[in-house]
N, C-alpha and C positions, 0 to 999 in steps of 0.2 A: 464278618471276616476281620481277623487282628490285622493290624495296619502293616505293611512291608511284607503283607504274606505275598508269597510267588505264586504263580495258578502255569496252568497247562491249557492245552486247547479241546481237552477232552471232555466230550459232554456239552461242547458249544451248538448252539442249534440259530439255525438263518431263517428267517421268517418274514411274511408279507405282509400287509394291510391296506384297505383301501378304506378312505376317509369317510364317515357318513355324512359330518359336519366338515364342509372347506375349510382349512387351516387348521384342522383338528385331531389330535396324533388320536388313530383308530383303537379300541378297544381288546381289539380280536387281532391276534396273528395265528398266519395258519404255516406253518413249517413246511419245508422245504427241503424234504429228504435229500440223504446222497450227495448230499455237499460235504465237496470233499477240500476246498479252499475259496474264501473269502477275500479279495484283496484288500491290500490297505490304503487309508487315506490320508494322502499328505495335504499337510494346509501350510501352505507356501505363504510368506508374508510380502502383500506388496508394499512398495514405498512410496510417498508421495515427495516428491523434490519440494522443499522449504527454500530455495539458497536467494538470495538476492543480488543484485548487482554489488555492493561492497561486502558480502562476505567473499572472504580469500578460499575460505574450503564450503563444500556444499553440506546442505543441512537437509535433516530428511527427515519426514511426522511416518509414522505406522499406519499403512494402509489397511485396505481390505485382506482379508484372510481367502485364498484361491483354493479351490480343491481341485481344477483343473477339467472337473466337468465328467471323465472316466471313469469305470468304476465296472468290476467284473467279479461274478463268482463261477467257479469249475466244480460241474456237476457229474458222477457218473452215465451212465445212459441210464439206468434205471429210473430216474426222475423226470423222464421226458416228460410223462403225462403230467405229473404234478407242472413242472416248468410251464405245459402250455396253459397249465389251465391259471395259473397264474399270469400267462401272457394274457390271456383270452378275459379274463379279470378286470387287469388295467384297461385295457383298448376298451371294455365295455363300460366302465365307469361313467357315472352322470359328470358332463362338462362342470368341471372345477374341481372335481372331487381328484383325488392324487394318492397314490400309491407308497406306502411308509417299507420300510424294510426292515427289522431289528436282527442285531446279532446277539444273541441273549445266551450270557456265561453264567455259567452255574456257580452260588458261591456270591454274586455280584449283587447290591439290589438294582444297581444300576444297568441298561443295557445303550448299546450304540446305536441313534437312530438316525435314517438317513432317508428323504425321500428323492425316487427317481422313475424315472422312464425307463423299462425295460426295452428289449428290441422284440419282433414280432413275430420271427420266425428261430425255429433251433438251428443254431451252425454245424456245421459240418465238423467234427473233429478232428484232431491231427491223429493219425493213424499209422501204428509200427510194430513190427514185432513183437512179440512176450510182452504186452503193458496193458493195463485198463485203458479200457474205450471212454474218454471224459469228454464234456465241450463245456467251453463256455458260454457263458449270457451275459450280455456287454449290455450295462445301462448307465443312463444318461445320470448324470445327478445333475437334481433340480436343486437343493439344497441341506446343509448339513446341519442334523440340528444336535448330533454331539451326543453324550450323557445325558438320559430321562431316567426316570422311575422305568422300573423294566417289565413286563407283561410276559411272561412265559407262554409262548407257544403253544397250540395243539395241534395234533396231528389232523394230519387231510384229511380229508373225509374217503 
């Protein structure tokens, strides 16, 4: 891609992985149909207070980087089954082993990768007149690990 090109969200695909090797970004994503939003993640800068007793103004070093720990994507209903079975995934996973998630754009060789904790059961939707039936899946993040090399997705089995 030429550099300052603009992109769209079209063709973006959300995907799973569970580690074979502990701390080891998985080989394999398996996509996650009917994702219809991703949320974003902000990295908040913290500060560490530098000041001493004779400075007059306070002085500050660059802390840790916070994601805040939140982190959701909004599925149609048609993805229940994949959803669980990717719930049913993680929870089954060998102790240590952790769940990667990529958001993988087409166009990019780069993709977003983030690992987290999903939650266990599917929520209940908000529910209204004339609108798609969506819900979210609210997980945890464990840690952010930014821009990797990007793995294209397959589809579920």
């Amino acid at each position: 891609m030429a550099a300052g090109t603009d992109m769209t969200t079209l063709g973006i695909k959300f995907a799973y992985g569970i580690e074979s090797t502990a701390g080891t970004k998985p080989t394999k994503f398996t996509q996650l149909p009917r994702c219809r939003k991703v949320a974003g993640i902000s990295l908040s800068q913290e500060k560490i207070d530098l000041s001493c007793l004779e400075d007059f103004i306070a002085k500050y070093g660059a802390g840790r980087q916070d994601t805040g720990g939140d982190w959701s994507a909004t599925f149609l209903t048609g993805a229940i089954a994949d959803v669980k079975s990717m719930m049913t995934a993680s929870a089954a996973a060998a102790t240590g082993l952790r769940t990667w998630y990529e958001v993988y754009v087409p166009g990019l060789s780069d993709a977003f990768f983030v690992v987290a904790e999903p939650g266990t059961k599917i929520p209940l939707p908000d529910i209204s007149d004339n609108s798609a039936l969506e819900f979210d899946v609210s997980l945890t993040i464990e840690e952010y690990i930014g821009m990797e090399a990007a793995v294209e997705p397959e589809a579920a089995a």
